[in-house]
C-alpha positions as CSV (number, residue, x, y, z in Angstrom):
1,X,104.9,105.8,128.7
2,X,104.5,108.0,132.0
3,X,102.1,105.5,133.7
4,X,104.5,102.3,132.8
5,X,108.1,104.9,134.2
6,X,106.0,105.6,137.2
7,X,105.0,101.6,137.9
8,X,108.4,100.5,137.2
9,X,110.5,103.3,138.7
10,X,112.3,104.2,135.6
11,X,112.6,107.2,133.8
12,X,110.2,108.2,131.1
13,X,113.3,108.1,128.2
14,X,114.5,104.1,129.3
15,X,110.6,103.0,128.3
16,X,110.6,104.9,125.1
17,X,114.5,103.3,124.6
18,X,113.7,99.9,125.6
19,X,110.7,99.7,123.4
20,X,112.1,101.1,120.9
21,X,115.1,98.0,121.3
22,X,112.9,95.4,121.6
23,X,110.8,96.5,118.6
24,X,113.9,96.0,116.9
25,X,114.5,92.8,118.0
26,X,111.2,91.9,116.8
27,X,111.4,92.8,113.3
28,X,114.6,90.9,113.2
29,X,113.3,87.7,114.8
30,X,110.0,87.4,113.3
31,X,109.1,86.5,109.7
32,X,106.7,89.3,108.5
33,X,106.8,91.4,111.5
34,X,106.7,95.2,110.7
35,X,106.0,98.0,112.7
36,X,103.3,99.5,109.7
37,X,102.2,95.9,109.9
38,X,101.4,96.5,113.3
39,X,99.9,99.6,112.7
40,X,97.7,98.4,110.4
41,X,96.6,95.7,113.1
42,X,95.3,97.9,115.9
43,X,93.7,100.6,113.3
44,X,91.6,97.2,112.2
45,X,91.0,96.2,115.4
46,X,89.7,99.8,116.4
47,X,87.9,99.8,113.6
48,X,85.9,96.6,114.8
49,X,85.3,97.4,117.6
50,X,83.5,100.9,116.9
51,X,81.7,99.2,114.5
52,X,80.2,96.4,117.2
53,X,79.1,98.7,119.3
């Protein structure tokens, strides 16, 4: 969150908003789309990729 305020100029409370927001948006628009869902994603991809190392 720092790094991407810093880049774009912003504060550090608009990136967590706006993410926040178009999370939102995201479960409303797509069919299946979750934010657990998503977590569950990037743990398994994690997961694969300590394991092909």
């Amino acid at each position: 969150v720092g790094e991407t305020a810093q880049v774009l100029g912003i504060p550090a409370g608009t990136v967590k908003s706006r993410s926040y927001y178009a999370l939102r948006v995201l479960a409303r628009t797509l069919p299946g789309y979750s934010r657990r869902s998503s977590a569950r994603s990037s743990a398994s991809r994690a997961e694969a990729s300590a394991t092909s190392t």
